[in-house]
TIVOBA-59252 format. One record per atom (N, C-alpha, C, O, CB): residue in three letters; x, y, z. Coordinates in steps of 0.05 Angstrom, whole numbers, padded with zeros to 5 digits, always signed. Glycine has a CB too. Layout:
<pts>
AlaXYZ ...
</pts>
This chain:
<pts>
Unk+00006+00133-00044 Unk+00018+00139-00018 Unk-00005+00142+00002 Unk-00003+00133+00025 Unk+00036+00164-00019 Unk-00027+00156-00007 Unk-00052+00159+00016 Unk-00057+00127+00019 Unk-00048+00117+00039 Unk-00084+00180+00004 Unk-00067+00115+00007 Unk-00079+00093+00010 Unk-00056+00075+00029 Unk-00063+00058+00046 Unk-00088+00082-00020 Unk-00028+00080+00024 Unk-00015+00061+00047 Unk-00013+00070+00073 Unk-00008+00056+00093 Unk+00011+00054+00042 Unk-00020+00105+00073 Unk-00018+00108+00104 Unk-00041+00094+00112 Unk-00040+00075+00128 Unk-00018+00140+00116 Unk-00065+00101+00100 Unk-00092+00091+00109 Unk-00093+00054+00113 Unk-00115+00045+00120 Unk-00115+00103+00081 Unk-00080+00043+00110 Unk-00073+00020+00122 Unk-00070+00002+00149 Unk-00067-00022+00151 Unk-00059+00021+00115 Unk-00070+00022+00168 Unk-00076+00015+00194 Unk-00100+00025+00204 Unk-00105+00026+00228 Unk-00056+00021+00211 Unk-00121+00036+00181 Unk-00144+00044+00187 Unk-00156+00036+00162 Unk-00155+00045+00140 Unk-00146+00072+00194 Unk-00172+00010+00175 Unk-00175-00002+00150 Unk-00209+00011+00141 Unk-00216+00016+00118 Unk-00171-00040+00154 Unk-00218+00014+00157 Unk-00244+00034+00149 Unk-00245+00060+00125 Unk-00261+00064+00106 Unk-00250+00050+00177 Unk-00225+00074+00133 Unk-00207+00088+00128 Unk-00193+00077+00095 Unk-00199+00089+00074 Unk-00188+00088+00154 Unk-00179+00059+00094 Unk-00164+00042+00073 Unk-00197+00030+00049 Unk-00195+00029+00025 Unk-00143+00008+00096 Unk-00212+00025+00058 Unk-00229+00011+00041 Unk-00245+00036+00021 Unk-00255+00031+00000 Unk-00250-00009+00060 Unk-00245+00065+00032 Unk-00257+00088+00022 Unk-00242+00087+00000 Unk-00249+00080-00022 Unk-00258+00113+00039 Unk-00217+00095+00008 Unk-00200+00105-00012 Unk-00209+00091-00039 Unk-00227+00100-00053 Unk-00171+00100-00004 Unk-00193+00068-00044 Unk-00197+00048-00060 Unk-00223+00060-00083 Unk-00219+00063-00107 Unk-00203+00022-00040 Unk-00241+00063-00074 Unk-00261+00066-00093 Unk-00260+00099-00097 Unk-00274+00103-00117 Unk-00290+00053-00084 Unk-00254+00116-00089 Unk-00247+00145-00093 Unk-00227+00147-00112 Unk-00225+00169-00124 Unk-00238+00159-00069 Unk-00209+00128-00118 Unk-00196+00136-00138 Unk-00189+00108-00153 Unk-00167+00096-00150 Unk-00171+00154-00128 Unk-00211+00099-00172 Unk-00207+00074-00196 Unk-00186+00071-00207 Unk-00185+00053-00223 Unk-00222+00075-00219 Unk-00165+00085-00204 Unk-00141+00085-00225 Unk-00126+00062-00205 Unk-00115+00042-00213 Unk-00121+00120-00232 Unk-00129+00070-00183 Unk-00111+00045-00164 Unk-00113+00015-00175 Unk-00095-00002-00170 Unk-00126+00042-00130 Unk-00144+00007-00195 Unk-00148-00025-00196 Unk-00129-00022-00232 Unk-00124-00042-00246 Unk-00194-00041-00194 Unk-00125-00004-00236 Unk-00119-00008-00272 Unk-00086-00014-00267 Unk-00072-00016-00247 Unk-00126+00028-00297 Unk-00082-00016-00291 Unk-00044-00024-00291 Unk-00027-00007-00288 Unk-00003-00012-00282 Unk-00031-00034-00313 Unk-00038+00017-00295 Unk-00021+00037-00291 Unk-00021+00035-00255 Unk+00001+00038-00243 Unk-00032+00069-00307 Unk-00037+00032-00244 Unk-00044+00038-00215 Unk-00028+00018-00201 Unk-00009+00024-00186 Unk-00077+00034-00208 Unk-00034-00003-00205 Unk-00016-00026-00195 Unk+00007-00031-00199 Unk+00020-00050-00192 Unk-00022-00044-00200 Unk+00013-00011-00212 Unk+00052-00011-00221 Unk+00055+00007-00195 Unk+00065+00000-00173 Unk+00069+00009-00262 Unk+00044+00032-00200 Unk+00051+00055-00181 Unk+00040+00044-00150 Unk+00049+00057-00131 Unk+00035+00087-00193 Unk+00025+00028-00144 Unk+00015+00022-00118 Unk+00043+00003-00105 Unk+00052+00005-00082 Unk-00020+00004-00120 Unk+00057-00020-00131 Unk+00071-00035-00128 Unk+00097-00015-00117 Unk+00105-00019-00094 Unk+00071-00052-00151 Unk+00107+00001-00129 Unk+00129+00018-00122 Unk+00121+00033-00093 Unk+00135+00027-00073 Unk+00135+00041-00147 Unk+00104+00046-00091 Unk+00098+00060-00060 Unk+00102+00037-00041 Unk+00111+00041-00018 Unk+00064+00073-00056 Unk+00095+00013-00050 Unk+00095-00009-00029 Unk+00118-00012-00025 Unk+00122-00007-00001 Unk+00082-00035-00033 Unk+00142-00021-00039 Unk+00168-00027-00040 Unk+00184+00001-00032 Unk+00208+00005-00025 Unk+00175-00040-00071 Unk+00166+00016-00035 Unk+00194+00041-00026 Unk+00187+00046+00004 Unk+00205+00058+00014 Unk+00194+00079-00048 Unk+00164+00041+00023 Unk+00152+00042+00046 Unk+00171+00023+00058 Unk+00186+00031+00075 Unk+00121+00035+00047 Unk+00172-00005+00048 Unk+00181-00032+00053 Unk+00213-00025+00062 Unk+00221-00036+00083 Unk+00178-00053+00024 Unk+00229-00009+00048 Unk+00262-00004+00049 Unk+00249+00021+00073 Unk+00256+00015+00096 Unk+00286+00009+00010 Unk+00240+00034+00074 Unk+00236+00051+00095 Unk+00241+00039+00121 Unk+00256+00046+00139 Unk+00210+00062+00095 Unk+00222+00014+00120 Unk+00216-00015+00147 Unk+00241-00015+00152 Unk+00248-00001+00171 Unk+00205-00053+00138 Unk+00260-00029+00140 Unk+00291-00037+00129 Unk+00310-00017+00146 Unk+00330-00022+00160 Unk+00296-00032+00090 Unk+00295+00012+00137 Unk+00324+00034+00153 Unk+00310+00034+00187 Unk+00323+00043+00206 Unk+00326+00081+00135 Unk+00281+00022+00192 Unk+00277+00040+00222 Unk+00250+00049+00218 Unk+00235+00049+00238 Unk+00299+00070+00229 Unk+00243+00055+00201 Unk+00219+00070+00195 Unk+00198+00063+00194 Unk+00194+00039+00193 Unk+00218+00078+00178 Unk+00179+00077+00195 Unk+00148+00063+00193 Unk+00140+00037+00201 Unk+00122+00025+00190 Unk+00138+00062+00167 Unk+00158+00025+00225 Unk+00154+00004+00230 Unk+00126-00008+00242 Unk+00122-00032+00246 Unk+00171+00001+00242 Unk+00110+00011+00245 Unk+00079+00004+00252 Unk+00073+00002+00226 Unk+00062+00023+00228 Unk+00058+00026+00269 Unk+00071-00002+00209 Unk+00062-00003+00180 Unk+00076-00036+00166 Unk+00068-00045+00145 Unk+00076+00029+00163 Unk+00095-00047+00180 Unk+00112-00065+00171 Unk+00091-00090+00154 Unk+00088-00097+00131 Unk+00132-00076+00198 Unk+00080-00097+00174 Unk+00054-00110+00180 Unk+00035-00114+00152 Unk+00035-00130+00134 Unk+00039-00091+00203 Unk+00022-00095+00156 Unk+00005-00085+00133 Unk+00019-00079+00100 Unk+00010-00081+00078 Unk-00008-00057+00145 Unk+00041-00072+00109 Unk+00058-00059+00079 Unk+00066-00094+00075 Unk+00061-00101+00052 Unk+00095-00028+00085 Unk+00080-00120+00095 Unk+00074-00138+00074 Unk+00052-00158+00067 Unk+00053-00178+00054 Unk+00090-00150+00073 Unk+00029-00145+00082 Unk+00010-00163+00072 Unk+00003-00149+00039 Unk+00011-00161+00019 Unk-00018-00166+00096 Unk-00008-00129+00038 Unk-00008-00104+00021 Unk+00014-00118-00011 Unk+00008-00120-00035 Unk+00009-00071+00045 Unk+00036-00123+00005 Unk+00054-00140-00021 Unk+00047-00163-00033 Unk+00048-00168-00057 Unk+00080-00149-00013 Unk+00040-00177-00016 Unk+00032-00203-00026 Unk+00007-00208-00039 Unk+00003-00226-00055 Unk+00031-00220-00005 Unk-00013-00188-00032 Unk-00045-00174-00050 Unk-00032-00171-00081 Unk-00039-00182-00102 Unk-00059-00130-00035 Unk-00010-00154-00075 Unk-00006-00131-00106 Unk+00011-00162-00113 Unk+00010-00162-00138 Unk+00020-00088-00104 Unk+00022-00182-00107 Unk+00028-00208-00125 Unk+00009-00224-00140 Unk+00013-00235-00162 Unk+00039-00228-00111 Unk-00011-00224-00126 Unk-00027-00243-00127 Unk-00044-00224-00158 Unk-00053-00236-00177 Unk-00045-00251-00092 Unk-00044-00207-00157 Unk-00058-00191-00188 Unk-00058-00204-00203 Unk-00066-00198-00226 Unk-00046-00169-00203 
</pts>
């Protein structure tokens, strides 16, 4: 969840990433995949629509794995 707010700060977004290695393993990428998709239905109700953007590029990264 930190790492998707940090997404419109991509300075910000690139720290993270290496602060916490579990994000590149499988366990990480299941759970990165769900935060993304549950942000995504957020988009859907109204929400976090500054994030829309980034949350689907962010999707199409976590496909490409």
């Amino acid at each position: 969840m930190l790492y998707a707010y940090t997404l419109l700060q991509p300075d910000t977004a690139a720290r993270v990433r290496p602060a916490f290695p579990i994000l590149g393993s499988p366990a990480g990428l299941a759970a990165e995949a769900t935060v993304c998709a549950q942000l995504l239905q957020t988009v859907s109700r109204g929400d976090n629509l500054v994030l829309e953007d980034r949350l689907r590029d962010w999707s199409e990264d976590l496909r490409r794995r």
